[in-house]
Structures are given as structure tokens and as C-alpha cells.
PDB file of N, CA, C and O in Angstrom, chain B, residues numbered from 101:
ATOM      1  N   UNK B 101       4.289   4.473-100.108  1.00  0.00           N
ATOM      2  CA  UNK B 101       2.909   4.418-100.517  1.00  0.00           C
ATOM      3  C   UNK B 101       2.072   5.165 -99.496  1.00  0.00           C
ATOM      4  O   UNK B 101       2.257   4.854 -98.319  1.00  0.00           O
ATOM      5  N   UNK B 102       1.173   6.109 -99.775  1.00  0.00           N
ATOM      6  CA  UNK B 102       0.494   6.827 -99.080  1.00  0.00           C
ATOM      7  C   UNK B 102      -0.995   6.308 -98.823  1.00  0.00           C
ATOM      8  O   UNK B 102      -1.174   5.231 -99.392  1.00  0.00           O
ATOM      9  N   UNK B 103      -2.017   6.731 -98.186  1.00  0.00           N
ATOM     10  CA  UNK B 103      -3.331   6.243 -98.233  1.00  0.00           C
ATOM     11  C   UNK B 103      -4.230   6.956 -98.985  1.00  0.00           C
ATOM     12  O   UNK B 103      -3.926   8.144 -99.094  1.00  0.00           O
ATOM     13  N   UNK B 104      -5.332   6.587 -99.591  1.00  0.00           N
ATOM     14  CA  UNK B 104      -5.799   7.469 -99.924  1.00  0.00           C
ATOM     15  C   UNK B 104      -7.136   7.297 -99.492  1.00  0.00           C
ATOM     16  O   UNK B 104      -7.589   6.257 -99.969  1.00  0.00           O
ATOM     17  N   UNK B 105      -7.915   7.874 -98.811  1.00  0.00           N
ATOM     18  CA  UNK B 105      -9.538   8.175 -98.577  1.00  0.00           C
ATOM     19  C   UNK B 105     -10.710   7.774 -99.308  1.00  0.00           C
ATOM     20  O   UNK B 105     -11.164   8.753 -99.901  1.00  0.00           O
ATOM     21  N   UNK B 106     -11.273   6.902 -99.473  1.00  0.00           N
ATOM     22  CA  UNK B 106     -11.852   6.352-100.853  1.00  0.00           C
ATOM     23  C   UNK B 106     -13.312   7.426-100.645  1.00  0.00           C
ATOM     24  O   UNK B 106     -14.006   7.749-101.609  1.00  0.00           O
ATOM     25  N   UNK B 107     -13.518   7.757 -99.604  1.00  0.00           N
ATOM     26  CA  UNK B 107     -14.420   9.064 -99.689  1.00  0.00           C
ATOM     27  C   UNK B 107     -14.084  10.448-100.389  1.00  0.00           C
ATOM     28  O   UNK B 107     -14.971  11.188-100.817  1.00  0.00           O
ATOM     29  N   UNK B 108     -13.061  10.666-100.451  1.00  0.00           N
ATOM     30  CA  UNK B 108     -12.241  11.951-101.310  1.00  0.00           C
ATOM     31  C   UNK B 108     -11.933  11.554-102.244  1.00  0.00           C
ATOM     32  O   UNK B 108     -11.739  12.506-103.000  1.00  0.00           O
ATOM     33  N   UNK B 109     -11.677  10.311-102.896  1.00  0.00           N
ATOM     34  CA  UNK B 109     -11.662  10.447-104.251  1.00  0.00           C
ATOM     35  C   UNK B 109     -12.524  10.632-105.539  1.00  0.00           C
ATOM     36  O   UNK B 109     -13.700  10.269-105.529  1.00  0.00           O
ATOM     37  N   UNK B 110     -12.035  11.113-106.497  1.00  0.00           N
ATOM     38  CA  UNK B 110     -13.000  12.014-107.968  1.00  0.00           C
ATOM     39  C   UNK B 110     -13.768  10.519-108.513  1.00  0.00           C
ATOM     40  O   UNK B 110     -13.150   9.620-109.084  1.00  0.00           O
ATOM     41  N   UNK B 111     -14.684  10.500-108.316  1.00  0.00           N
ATOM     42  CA  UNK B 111     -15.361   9.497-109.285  1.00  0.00           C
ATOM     43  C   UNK B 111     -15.153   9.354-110.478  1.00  0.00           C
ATOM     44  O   UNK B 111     -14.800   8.285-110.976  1.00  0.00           O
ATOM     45  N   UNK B 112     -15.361  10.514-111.167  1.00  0.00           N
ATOM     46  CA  UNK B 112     -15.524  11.074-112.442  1.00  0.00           C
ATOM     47  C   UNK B 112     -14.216  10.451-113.256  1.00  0.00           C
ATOM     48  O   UNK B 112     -14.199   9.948-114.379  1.00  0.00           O
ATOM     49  N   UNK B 113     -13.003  10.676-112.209  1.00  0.00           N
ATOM     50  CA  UNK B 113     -11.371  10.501-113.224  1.00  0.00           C
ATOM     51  C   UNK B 113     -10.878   8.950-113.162  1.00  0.00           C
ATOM     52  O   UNK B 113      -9.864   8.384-113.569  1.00  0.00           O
ATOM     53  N   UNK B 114     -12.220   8.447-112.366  1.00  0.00           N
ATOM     54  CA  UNK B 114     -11.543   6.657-112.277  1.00  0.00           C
ATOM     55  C   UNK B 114     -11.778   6.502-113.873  1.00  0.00           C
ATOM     56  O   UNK B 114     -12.555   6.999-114.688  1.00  0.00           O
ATOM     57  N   UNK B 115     -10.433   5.311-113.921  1.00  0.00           N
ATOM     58  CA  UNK B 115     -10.629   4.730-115.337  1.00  0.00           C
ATOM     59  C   UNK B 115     -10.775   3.072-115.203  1.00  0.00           C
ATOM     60  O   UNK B 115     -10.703   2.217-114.320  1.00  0.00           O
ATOM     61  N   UNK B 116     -10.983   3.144-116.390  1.00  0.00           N
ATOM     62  CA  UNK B 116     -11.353   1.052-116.597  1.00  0.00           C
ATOM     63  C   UNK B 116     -10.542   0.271-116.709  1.00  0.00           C
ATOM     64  O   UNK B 116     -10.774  -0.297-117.776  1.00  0.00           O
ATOM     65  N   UNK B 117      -9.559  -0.205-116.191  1.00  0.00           N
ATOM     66  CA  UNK B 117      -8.202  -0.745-116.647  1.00  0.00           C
ATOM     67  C   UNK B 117      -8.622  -2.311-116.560  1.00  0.00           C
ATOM     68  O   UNK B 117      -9.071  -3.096-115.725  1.00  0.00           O
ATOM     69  N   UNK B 118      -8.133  -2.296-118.166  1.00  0.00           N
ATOM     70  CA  UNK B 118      -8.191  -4.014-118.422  1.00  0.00           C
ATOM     71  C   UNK B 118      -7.106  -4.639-118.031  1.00  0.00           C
ATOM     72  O   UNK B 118      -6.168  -3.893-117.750  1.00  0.00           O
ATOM     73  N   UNK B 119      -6.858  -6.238-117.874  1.00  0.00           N
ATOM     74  CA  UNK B 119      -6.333  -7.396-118.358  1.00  0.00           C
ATOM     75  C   UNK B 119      -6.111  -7.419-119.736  1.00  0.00           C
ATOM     76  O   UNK B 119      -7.016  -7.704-120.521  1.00  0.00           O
ATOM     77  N   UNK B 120      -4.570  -7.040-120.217  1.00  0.00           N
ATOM     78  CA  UNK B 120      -4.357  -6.703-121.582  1.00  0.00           C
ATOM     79  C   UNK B 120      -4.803  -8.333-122.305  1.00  0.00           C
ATOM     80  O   UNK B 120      -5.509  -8.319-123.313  1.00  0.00           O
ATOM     81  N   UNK B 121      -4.476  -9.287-121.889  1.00  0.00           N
ATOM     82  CA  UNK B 121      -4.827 -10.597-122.075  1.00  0.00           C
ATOM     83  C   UNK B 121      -5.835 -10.898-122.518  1.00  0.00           C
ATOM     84  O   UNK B 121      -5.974 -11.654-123.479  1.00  0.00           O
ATOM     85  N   UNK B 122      -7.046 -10.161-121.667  1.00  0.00           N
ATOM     86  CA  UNK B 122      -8.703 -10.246-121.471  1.00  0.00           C
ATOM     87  C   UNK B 122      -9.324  -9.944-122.805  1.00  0.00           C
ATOM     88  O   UNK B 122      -9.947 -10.716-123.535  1.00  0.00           O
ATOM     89  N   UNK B 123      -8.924  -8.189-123.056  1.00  0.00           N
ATOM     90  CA  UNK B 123      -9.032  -7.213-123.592  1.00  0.00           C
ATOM     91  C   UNK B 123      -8.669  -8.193-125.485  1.00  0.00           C
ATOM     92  O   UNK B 123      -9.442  -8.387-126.423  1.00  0.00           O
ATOM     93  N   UNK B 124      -7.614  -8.458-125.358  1.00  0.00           N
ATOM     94  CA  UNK B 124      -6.902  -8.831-126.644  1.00  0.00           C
ATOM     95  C   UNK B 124      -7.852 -10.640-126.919  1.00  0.00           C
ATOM     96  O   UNK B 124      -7.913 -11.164-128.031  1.00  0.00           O
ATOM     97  N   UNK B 125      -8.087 -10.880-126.432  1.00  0.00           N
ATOM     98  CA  UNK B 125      -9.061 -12.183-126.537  1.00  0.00           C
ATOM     99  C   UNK B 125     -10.745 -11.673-126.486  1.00  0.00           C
ATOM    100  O   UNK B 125     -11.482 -12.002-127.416  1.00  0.00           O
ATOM    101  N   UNK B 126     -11.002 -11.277-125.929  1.00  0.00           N
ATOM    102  CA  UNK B 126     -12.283 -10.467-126.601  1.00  0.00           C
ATOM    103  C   UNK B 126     -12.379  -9.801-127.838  1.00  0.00           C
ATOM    104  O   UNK B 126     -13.036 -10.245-128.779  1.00  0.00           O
ATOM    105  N   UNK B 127     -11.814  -8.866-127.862  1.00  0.00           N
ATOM    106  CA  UNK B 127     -11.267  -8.021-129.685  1.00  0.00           C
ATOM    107  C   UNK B 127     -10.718  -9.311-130.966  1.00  0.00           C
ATOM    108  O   UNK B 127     -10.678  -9.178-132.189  1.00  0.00           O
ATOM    109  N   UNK B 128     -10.434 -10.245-130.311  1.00  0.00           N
ATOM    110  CA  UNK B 128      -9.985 -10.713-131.588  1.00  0.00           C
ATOM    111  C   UNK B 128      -8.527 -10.447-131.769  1.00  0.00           C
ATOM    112  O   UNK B 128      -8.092 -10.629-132.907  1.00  0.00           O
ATOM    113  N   UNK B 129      -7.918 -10.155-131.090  1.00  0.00           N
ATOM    114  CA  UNK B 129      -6.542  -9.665-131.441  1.00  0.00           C
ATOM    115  C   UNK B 129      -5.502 -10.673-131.122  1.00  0.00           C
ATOM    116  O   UNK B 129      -5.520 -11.130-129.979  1.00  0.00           O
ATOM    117  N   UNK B 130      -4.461 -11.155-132.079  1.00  0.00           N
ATOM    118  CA  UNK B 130      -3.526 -12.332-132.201  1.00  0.00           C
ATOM    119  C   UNK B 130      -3.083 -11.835-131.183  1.00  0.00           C
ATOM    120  O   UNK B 130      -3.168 -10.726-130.656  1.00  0.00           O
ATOM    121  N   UNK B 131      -2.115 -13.693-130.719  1.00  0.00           N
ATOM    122  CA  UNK B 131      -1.298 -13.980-129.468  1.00  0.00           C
ATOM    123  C   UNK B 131       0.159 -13.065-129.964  1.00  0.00           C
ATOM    124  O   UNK B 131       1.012 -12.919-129.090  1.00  0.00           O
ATOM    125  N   UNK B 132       0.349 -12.642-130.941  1.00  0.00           N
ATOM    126  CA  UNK B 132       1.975 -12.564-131.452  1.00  0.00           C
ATOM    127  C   UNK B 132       1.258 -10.515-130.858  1.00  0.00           C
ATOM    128  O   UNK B 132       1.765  -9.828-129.971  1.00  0.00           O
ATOM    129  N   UNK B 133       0.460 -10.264-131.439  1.00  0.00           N
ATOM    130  CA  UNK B 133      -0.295  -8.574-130.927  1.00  0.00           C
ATOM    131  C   UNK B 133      -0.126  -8.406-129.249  1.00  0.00           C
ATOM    132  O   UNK B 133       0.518  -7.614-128.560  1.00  0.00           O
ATOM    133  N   UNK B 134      -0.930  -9.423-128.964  1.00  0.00           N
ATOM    134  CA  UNK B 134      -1.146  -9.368-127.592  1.00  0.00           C
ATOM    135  C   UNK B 134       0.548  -9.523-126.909  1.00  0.00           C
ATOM    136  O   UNK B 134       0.818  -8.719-126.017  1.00  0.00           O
ATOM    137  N   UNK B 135       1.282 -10.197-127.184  1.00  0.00           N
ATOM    138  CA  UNK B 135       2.415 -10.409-126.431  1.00  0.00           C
ATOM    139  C   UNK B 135       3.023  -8.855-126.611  1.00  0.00           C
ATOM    140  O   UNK B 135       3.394  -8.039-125.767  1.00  0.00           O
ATOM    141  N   UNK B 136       2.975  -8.807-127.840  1.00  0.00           N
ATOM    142  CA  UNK B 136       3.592  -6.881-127.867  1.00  0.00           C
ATOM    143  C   UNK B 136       3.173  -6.019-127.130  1.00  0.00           C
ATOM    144  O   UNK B 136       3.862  -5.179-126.551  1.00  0.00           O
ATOM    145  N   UNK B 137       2.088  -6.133-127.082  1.00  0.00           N
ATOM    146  CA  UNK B 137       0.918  -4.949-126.012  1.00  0.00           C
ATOM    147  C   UNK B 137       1.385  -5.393-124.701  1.00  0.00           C
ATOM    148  O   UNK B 137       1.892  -4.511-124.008  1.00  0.00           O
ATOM    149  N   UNK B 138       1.323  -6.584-124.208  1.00  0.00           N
ATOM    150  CA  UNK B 138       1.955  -7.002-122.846  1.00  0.00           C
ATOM    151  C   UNK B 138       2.943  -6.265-122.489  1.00  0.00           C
ATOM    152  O   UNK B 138       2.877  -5.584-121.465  1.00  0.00           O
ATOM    153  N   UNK B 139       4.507  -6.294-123.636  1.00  0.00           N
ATOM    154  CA  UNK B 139       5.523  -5.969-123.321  1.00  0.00           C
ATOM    155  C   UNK B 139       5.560  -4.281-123.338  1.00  0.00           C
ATOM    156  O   UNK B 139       6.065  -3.605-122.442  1.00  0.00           O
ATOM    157  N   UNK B 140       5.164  -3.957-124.080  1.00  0.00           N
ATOM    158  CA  UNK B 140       4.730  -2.029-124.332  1.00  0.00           C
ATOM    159  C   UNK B 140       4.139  -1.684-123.231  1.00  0.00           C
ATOM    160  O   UNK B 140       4.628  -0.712-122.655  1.00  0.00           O
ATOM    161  N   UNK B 141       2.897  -2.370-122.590  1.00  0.00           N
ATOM    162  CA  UNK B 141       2.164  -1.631-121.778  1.00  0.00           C
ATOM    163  C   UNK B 141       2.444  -2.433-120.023  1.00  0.00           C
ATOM    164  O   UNK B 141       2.549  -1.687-119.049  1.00  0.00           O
ATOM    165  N   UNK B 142       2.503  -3.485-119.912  1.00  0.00           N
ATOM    166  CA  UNK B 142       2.741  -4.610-118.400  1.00  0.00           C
ATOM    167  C   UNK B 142       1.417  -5.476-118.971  1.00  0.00           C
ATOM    168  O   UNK B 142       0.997  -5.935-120.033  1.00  0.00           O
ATOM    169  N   UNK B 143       1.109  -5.407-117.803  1.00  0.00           N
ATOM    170  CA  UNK B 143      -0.313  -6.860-117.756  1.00  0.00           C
ATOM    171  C   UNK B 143      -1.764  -6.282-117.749  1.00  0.00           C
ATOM    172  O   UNK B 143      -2.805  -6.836-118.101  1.00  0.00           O
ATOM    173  N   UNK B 144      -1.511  -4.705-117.131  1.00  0.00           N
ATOM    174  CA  UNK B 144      -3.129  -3.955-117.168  1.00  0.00           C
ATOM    175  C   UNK B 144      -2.642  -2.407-117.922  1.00  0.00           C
ATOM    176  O   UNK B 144      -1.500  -1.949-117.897  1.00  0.00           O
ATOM    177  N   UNK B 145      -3.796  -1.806-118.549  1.00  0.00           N
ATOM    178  CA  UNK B 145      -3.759  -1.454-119.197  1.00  0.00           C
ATOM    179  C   UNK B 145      -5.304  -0.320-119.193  1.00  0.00           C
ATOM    180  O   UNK B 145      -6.443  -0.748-119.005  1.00  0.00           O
ATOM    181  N   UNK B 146      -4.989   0.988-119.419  1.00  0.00           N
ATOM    182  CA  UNK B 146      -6.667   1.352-119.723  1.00  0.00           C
ATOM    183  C   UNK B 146      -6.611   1.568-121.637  1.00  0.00           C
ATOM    184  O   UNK B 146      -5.811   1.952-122.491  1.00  0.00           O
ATOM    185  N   UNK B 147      -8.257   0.945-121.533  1.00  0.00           N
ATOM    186  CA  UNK B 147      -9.035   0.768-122.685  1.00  0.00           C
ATOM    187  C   UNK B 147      -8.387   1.480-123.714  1.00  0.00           C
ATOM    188  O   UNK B 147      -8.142   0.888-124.766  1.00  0.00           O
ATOM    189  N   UNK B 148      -7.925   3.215-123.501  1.00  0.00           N
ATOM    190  CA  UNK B 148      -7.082   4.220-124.282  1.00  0.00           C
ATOM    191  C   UNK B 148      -6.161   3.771-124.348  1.00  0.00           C
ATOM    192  O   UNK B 148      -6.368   3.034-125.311  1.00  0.00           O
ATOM    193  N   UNK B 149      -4.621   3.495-123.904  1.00  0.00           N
ATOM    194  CA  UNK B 149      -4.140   3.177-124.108  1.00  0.00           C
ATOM    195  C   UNK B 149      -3.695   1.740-125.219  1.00  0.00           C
ATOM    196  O   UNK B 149      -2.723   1.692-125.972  1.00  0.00           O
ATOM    197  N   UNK B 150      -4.748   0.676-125.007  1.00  0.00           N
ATOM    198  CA  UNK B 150      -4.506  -0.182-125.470  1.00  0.00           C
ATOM    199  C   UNK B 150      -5.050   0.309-126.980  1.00  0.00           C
ATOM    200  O   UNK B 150      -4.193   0.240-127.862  1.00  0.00           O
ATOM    201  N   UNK B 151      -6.246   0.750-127.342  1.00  0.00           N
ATOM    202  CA  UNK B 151      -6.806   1.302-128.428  1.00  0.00           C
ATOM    203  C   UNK B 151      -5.480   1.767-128.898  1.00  0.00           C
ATOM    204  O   UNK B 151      -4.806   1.134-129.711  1.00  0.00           O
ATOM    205  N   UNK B 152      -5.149   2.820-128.398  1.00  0.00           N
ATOM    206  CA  UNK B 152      -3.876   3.788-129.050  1.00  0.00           C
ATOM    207  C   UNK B 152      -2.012   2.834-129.723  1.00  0.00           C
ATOM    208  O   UNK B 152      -1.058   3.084-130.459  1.00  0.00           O
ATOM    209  N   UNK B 153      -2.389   2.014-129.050  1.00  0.00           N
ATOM    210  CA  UNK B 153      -1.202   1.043-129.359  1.00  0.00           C
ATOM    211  C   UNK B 153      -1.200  -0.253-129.742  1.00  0.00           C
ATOM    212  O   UNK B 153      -0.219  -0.997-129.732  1.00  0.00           O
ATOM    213  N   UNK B 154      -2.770  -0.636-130.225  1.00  0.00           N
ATOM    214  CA  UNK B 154      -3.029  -1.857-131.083  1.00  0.00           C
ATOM    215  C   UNK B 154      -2.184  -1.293-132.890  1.00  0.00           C
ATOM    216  O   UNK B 154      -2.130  -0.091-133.150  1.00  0.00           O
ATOM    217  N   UNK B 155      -1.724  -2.165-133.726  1.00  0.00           N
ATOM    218  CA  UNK B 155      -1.088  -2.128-134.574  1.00  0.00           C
ATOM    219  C   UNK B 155      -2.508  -2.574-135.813  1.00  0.00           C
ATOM    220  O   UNK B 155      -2.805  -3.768-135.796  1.00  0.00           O
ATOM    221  N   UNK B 156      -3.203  -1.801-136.667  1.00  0.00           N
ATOM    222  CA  UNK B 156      -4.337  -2.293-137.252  1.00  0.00           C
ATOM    223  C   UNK B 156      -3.493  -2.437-138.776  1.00  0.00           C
ATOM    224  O   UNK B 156      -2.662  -1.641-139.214  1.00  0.00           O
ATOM    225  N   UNK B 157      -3.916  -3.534-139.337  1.00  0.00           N
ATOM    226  CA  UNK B 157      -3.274  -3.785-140.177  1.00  0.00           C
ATOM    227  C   UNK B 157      -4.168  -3.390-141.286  1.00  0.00           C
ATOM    228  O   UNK B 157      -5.196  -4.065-141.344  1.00  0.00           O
ATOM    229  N   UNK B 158      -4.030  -2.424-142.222  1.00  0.00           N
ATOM    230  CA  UNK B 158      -5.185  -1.940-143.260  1.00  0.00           C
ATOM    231  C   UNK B 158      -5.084  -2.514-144.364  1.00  0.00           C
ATOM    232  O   UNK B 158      -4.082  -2.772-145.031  1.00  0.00           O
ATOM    233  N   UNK B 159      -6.523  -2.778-144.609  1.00  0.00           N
ATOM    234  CA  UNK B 159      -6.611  -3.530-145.991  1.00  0.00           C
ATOM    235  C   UNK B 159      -6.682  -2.795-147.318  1.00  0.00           C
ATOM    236  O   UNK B 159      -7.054  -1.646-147.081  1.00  0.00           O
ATOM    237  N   UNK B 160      -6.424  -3.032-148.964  1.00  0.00           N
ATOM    238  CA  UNK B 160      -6.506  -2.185-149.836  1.00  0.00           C
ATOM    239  C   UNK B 160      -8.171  -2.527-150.034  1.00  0.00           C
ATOM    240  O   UNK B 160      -8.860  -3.474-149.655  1.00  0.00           O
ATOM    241  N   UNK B 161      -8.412  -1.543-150.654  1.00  0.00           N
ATOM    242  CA  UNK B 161      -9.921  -1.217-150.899  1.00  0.00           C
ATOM    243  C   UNK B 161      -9.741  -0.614-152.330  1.00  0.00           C
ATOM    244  O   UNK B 161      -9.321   0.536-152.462  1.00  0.00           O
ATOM    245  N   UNK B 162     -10.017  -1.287-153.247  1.00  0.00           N
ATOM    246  CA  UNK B 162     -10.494  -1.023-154.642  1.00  0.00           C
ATOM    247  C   UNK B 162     -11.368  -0.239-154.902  1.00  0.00           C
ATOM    248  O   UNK B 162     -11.715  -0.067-156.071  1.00  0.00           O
TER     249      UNK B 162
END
């Protein structure tokens, strides 16, 4: 593990990394979803990612 300078680093490229747990209990998203996302992604997660690998179940529309 190296150090890194918190003065040299890009502001701009930090990302938001949730608590997939957090994330999936705020949204509304089932415990049986959330355990999948756990296992696919670990325990944190950024916002993209989790978006990109939630499973949306589509409804028919008449």
C-alpha cells in the first residue's frame, strides 16, 4: 500500500461510494436484491455501479 497526498489528489474523479445495504433500503429494493448486489459487488459500492446491476423487474403496460 502506498501513500497518497490528499493535497495532490483530483477532486473532480472522487466518487460516492455507498453502503450497498444503505443504498438498497433507501430505494426500496428487496432483502433477496440486496443480498445479490452484496454478493456481485462486496459491501460498498459506487452509485453507478449499483444502478447498473440492480435487476428492474418491468411491468406490462396495456
Amino acid at each position: 500500500m502506498t501513500h497518497a497526498d490528499v493535497r495532490t489528489l483530483d477532486k473532480f474523479r472522487a466518487k460516492h461510494v455507498w453502503d450497498v445495504a444503505e443504498y438498497c433500503r433507501r430505494t426500496g429494493i428487496q432483502k433477496a436484491e440486496e443480498k445479490r448486489l452484496i454478493k456481485v459487488l462486496g459491501k460498498y459500492a459506487s452509485s453507478h455501479e449499483l444502478q447498473m446491476n440492480i435487476i428492474r423487474h418491468h411491468s406490462r403496460i396495456r
